[in-house]
C-alpha positions in Angstrom: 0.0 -26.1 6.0 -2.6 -27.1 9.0 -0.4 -29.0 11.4 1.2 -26.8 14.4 3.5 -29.8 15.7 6.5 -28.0 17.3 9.0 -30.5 16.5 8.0 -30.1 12.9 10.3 -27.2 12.8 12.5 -27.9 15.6 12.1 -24.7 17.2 9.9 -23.5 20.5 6.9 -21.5 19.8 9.4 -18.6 21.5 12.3 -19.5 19.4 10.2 -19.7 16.3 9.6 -15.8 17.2 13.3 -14.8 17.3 13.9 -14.8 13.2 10.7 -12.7 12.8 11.3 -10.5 15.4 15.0 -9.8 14.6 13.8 -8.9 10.9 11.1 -6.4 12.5 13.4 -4.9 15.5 16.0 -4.5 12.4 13.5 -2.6 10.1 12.1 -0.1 13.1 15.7 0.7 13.7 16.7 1.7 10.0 13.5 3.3 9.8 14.7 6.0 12.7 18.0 6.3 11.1 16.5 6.7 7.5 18.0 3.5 6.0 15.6 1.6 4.5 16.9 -0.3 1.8 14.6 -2.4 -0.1 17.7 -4.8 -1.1 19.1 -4.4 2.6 15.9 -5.7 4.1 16.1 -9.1 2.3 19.5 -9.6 3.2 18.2 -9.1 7.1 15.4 -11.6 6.6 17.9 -14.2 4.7 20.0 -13.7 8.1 17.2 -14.6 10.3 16.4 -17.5 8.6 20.0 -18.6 8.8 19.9 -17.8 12.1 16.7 -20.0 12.7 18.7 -22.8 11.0 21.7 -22.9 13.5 19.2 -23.2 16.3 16.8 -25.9 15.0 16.9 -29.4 16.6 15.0 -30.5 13.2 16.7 -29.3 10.3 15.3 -30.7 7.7 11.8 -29.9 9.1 12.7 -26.6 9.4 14.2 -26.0 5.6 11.0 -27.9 4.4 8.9 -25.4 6.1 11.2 -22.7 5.0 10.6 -23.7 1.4 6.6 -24.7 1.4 6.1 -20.9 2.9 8.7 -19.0 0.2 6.6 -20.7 -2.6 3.4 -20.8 -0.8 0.4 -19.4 -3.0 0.3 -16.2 -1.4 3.8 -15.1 -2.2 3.5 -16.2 -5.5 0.2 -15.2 -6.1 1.4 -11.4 -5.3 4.4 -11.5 -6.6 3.2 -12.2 -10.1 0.6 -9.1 -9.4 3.5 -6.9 -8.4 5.8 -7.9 -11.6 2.5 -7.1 -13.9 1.8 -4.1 -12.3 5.6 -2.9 -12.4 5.1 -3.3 -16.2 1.4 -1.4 -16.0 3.0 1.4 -14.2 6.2 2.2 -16.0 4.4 2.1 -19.3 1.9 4.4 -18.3 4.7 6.8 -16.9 6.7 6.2 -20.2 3.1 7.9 -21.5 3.4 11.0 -19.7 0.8 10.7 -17.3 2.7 12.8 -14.9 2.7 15.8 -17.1 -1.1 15.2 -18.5 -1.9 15.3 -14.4 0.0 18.9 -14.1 -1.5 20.1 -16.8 -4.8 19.2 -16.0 -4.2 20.7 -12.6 -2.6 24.1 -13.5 -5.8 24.4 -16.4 -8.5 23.8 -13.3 -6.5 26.1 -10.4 -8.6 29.3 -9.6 -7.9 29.9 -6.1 -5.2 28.9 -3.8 -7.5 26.7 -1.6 -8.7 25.4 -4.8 -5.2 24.3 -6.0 -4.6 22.1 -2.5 -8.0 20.2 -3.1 -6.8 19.6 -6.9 -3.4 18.3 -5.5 -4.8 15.8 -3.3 -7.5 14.7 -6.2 -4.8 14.2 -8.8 -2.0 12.7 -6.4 -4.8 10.3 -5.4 -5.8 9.6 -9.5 -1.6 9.0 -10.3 -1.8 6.6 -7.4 -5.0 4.5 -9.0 -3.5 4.4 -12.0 0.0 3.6 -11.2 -0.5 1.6 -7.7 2.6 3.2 -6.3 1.7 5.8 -2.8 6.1 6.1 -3.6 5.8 6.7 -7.0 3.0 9.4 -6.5 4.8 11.3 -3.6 8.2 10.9 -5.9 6.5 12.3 -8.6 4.3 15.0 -7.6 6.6 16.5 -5.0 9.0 17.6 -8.0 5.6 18.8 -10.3 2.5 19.7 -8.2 4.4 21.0 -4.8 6.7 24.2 -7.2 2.9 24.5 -9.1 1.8 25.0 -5.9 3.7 27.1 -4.4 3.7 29.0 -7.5 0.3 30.4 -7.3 0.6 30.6 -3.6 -0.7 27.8 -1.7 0.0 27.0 2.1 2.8 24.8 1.8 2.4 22.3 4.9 -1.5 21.5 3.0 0.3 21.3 -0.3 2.6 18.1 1.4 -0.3 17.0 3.4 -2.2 17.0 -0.3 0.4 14.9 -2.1 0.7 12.3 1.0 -2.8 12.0 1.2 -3.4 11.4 -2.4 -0.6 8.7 -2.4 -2.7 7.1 0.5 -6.0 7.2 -0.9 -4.3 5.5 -4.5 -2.6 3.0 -2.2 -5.8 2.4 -0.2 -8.1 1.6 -3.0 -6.2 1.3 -5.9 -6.2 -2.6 -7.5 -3.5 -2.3 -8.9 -1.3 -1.3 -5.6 0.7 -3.8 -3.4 -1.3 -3.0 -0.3 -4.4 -4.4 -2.4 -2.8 -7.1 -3.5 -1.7 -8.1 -0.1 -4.7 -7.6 1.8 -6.6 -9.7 -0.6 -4.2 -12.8 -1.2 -3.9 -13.1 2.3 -6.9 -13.7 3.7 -8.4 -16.8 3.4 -11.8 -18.6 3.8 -12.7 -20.4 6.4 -12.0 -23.7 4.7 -8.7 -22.7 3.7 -8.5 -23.2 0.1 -9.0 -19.6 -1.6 -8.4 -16.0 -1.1 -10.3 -13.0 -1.2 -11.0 -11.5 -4.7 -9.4 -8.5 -5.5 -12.5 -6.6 -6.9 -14.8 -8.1 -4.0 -12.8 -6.5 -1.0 -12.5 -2.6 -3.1 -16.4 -2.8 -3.2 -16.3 -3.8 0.3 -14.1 -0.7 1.7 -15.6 2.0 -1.5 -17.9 3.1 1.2 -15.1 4.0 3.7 -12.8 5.4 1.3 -15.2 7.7 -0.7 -16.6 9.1 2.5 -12.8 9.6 3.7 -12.6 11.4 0.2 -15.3 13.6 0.4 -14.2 14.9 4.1 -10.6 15.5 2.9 -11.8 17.7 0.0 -13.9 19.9 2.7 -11.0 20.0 5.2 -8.5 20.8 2.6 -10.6 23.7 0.7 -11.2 25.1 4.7 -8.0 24.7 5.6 -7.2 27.0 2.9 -8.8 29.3 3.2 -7.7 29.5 7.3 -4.5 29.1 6.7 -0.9 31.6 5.9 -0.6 31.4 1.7 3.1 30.8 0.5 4.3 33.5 -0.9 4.3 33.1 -4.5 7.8 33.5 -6.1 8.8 30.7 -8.1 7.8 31.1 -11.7 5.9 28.0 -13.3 7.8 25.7 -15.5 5.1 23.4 -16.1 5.2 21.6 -19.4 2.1 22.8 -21.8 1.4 19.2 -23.0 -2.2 17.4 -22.4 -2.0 13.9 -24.2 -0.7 12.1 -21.0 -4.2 12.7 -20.0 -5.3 9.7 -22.0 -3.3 7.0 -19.8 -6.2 7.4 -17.4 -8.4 5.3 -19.7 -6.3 2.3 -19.7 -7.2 2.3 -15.2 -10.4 3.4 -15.7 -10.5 -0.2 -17.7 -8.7 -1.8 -15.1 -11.0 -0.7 -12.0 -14.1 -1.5 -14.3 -13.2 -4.9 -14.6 -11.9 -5.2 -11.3 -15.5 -4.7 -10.4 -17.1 -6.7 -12.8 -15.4 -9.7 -11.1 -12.9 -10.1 -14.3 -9.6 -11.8 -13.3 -7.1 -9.6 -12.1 -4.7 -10.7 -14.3 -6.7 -10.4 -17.1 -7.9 -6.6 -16.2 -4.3 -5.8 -15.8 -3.3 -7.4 -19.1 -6.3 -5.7 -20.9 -4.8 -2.3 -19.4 -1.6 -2.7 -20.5 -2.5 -3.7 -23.9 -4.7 -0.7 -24.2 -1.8 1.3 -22.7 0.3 0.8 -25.6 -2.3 1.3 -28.1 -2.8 4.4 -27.0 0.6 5.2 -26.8 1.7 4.2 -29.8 -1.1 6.0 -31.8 -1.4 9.0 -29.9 3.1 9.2 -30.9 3.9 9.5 -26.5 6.5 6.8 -27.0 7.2 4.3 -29.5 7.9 0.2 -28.9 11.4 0.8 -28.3 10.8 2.8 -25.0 9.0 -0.2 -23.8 11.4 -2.6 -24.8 15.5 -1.6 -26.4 17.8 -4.2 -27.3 21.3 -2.2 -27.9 23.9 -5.1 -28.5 24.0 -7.0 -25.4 22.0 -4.7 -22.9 17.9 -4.6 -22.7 16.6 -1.7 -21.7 12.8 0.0 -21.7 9.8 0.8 -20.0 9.0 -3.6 -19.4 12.3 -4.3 -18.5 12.7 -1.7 -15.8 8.9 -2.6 -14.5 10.0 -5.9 -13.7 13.2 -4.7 -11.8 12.1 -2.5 -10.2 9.3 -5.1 -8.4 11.7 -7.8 -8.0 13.3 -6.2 -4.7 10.1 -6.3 -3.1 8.6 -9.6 -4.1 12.2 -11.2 -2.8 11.1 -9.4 0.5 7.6 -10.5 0.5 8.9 -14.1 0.2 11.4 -14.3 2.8 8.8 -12.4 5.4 6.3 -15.3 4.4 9.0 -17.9 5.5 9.4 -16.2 8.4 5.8 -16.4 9.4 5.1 -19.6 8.4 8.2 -20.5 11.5 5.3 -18.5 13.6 2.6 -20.3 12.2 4.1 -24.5 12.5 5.9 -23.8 15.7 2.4 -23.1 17.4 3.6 -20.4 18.2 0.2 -18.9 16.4 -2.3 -21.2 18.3 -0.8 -19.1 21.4 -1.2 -16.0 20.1 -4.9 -17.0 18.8 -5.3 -18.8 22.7 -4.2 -15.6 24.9 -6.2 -13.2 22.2 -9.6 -15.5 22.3 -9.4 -15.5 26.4 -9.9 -11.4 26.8 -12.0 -11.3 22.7 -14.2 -14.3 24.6 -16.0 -14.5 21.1 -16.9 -11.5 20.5 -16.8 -10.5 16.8 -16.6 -6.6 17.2 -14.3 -7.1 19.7 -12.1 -9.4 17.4 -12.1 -6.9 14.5 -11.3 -4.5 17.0 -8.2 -6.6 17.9 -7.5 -6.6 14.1 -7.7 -2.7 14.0 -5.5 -2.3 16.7 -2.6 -4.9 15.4 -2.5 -3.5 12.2 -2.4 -0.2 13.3 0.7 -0.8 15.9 2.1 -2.5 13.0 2.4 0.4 10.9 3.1 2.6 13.6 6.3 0.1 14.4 7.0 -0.5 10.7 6.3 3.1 9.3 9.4 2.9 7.2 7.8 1.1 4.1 3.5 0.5 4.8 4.3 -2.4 2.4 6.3 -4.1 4.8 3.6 -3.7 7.8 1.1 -5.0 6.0 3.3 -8.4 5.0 4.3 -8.3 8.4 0.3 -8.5 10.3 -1.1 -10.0 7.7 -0.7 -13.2 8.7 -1.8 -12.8 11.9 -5.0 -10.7 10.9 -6.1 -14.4 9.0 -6.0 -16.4 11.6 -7.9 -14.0 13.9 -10.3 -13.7 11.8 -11.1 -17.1 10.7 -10.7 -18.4 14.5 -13.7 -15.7 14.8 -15.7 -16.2 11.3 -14.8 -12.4 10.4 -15.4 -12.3 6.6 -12.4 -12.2 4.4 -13.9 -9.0 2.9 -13.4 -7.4 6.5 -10.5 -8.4 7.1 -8.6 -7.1 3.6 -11.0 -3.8 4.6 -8.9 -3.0 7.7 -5.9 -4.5 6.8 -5.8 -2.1 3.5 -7.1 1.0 5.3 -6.0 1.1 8.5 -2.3 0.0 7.2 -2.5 3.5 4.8 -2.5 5.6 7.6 0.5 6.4 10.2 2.9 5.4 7.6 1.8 8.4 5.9 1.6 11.0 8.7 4.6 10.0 11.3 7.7 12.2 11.1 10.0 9.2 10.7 7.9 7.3 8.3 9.0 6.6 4.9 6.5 8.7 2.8 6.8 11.5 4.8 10.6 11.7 4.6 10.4 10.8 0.6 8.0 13.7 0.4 10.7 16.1 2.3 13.6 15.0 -0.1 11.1 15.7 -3.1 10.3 19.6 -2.2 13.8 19.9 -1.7 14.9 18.6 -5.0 12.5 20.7 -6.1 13.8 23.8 -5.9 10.7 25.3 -4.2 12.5 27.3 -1.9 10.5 26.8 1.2 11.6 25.5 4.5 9.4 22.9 5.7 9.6 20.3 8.3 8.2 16.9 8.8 6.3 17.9 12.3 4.7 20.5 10.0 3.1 18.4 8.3 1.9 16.0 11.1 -1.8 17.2 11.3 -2.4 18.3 6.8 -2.4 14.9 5.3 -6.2 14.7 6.3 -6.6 11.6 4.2 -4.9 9.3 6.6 -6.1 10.8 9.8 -10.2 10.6 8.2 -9.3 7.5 6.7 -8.2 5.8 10.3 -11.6 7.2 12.0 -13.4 5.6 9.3 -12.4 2.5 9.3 -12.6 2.7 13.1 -16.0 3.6 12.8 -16.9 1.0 10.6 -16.3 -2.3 12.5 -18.9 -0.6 15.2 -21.4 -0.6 11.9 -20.6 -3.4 10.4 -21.4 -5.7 13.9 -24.9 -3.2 14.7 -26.0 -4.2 11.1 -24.7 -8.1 11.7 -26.9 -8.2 14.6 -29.8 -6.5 13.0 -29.6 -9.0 10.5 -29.0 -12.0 13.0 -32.1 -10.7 14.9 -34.7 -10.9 12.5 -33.3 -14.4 11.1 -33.1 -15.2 14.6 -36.6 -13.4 16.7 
C-alpha cells in the first residue's frame, strides 16, 4: 500500500489524476443542475476507472491496484458501519420516532422564538439517533416546518433550524457516515489502524457543544428580531408520545461509544434494544422488520440494507480512484509542493487541512458524504507527513465537511429541504438565498473549528515548552 512506483499503475502522476477528477468535475456539474443520483454517481466512477484502463501502459498493475483499494480496509470497514446503521435507523423510524419528536416539540412550544430553538434541538436529536442529516431534513421538513408555521414562526429560521439540526446529528453523531468516514480514514503514523470512533467524538464534543449553545442563543434572538409567519395552517400533528422511547436505544449507542465499546458492538446492542422496546411497547411487530410474502422480502432490515448499498458502492469505487492518486505518486507531489509553503509548521498544516476540506465541500456540496470520501484521503497523508493526531484530523474533517453543504443555495440539503416545505403544504414561499444566513449551526460550527486548530497548536506548544524549558 506504501510503494509510489509510477509504473506500478502505468499511469503518470497527472494521468493518474484524470479518472478522479472526471468523477469530481462530473458530480459539481449535476450538483448545479440538481441531478445527483446516488446510483448515477457510481456508474461515473465505474467510467473513470474504465477510462484509466484504456490509458494504462501497465494493465495488470493498474487492475491490481484497482482491486487492493475497492477492498482496502477502509471501504470495508465503513461499508459494514453504513449497512448496520441502515438497519439501526429504519427500525428506529419503523418505531415512530418521527412522531414522538413532534410531539415532544408541539408539548414544549410556548413562544414562537421558542418553537425555532426546539426545531433545531430535535432535528439535531433525529439526526444522533438516526445518523442521516437527509433523513432528518426529509423528515422534519414534512412535520416540524407546517408545526411551525402553525403557531407562527419566521419561516427562513424554521429551515435554517431543520438544516442546522441535520448538521449538528451528522457532525457528531456515531452512528452517521461522516463519522464513520472521518474515523476509518485516518491512520496512525505506522499505518496499521484507524482512529476509534468514540475517541475522535470526545475529541470535537468541545467544538460541537459550544457551536450548540451559540445556535440556541442566535436562534431564540433571531426570533424575537425577526417578521413571524403568519399563522394559518391548522396542526395535524399526530397526539402519540411512545416513539419517544427510541431515544433510549442511541442514548445506549453514544454511551458506549464513549466508553471505548466496539462500534459494532454499540450498534448491535442498540438495535437489539430497539426491538425490544418495540415489540413490547406494540409500535411495530417482527414482521415490519422483516416480511416474507411468497417470493418477495420486505421490512424495516431489508430496506435498511438497500437503501445503504448505493452509497457504500460509491464509497468503494472513490477509494479506487484514490488509491490511482496515491501509487502513481501523484500524492508524494501533492505532499512535496504543500510541505515547501507549510515548511513544517503544524498549525499551518492543519490549517492546510481546514482549507481542503472546506473547498471540497464547497466544490462537492451536492452530497457532504461524497466531499468527505473525496479529501479524505488527502487529509491522511498531510497529516501523518506532519505528525497531526488522527484525533485532529477526523475533528476537521467531520466538522468543517458539515458546513457549506448545508448553507449553499445549490447544495443538496438545502434544495432537499425546499422540496420538503413544499410537499408540505405549508403554503409559504421561500427561497434557498433566504435561507443563506439562518442555518446558524453550520456558519458557528465552521468558526469553531477554525478557531480551534489556533488552540489546539497554543496549548501544544505550552505543553512542548515546559517538557522542553
Amino acid at each position: 500500500m506504501n510503494n509510489n512506483n509510477t509504473t506500478e499503475v502505468g499511469l503518470s502522476p497527472l494521468a493518474a489524476v484524470l479518472p478522479f477528477a472526471l468523477f469530481v468535475g462530473a458530480t459539481i456539474i449535476l450538483s448545479f443542475f440538481n441531478a445527483i443520483n446516488i446510483n448515477l454517481l457510481v456508474v461515473i466512477g465505474i467510467v473513470a476507472i474504465m477510462i484509466g484502463g484504456i490509458i494504462t501502459k501497465n494493465s495488470k498493475g493498474y487492475w491490481t491496484t484497482i482491486f487492493e483499494y475497492f477492498g482496502s480496509k477502509t471501504a470495508m470497514t465503513a461499508t459494514l458501519l453504513w449497512l448496520i446503521v441502515g438497519v439501526y435507523g429504519n427500525i428506529l423510524k419503523e418505531g415512530h420516532i418521527v412522531e414522538g419528536l413532534v410531539w415532544a416539540s408541539t408539548r414544549l412550544e410556548t413562544l414562537n422564538e421558542t418553537f425555532t430553538v426546539v426545531t433545531f434541538l430535535f432535528s439535531g436529536l433525529f439526526a444522533i439517533s438516526t445518523g442521516s442529516g437527509f433523513g432528518t431534513i426529509s423528515a422534519m421538513s414534512l412535520t416540524l416546518f407546517p408545526a411551525g408555521i402553525a403557531v407562527g414562526a419566521n419561516s427562513a429560521l424554521l429551515g435554517g433550524a431543520i438544516l442546522s439540526g441535520a448538521a449538528l446529528g451528522d457532525s457528531i453523531a456515531p452512528v452517521s457516515d461522516t463519522a464513520v468516514i472521518a474515523a476509518t480514514t485516518q491512520e496512525y503514523e505506522d499505518g496499521g489502524r484507524t482512529a476509534d470512533i468514540g475517541g475522535t467524538i470526545r475529541h470535537r464534543l468541545p467544538i460541537v457543544l459550544t457551536a450548540s449553545l451559540l445556535t440556541c442563543i442566535f436562534f431564540f434572538v433571531a426570533g424575537r428580531l425577526l417578521p413571524q409567519s403568519p399563522a394559518s395552517l391548522s396542526s395535524t400533528i399526530s397526539d402519540e408520545w411512545f416513539g419517544l422511547t427510541m431515544i433510549l436505544p442511541t442514548l445506549v449507542v453514544i454511551a458506549l461509544s464513549f466508553l471505548h465499546v466496539n462500534i459494532f458492538v454499540s450498534l448491535f446492542s442498540g438495535i437489539v434494544l430497539a426491538v425490544l422496546i418495540g415489540t413490547t411497547m406494540g409500535l411495530f411487530g417482527l414482521s415490519d422488520l422483516v416480511c416474507l410474502e411468497g417470493n418477495n422480502v420486505s421490512g424495516a432490515v431489508v430496506d435498511g440494507i438497500a437503501g445503504m448499498a448505493n452509497i457504500c458502492i460509491l464509497l468503494m469505487v472513490v477509494v479506487s480512484l484514490s488509491g490511482l492518486i496515491i501509487r502513481s505518486g501523484c500524492m508524494n507531489i501533492i505532499l512535496s509542493f504543500m510541505n515547501r509553503h507549510i515548511r513544517h509548521s503544524t498549525i499551518l498544516a492543519e490549517l492546510s487541512i481546514f482549507s481542503m476540506t472546506a473547498l471540497s465541500g464547497i466544490l462537492i456540496a451536492a452530497v457532504n458524504t461524497i466531499a468527505n470520501i473525496c479529501i479524505a484521503p488527502f487529509v491522511n497523508s498531510i497529516g501523518k507527513q506532519h505528525q497531526i493526531h488522527p484525533y485532529s484530523r477526523s475533528t476537521i474533517l467531520a466538522t468543517v465537511i458539515c458546513t457549506f453543504p448545508f448553507v449553499l443555495p445549490y447544495g443538496g440539503c438545502m434544495l432537499l429541504l425546499l422540496k420538503g416545505i413544499e410537499a408540505s403544504g405549508s403554503n409559504v414561499s421561500l427561497q434557498a438565498t433566504d435561507m443563506f444566513l439562518t442555518p446558524f449551526y453550520p456558519w458557528l460550527l465552521l468558526i469553531c473549528s477554525f478557531s480551534a486548530c489556533f488552540i489546539r497548536n497554543r496549548h501544544n506548544n505550552e505543553t512542548t515548552d515546559k517538557t522542553n524549558p
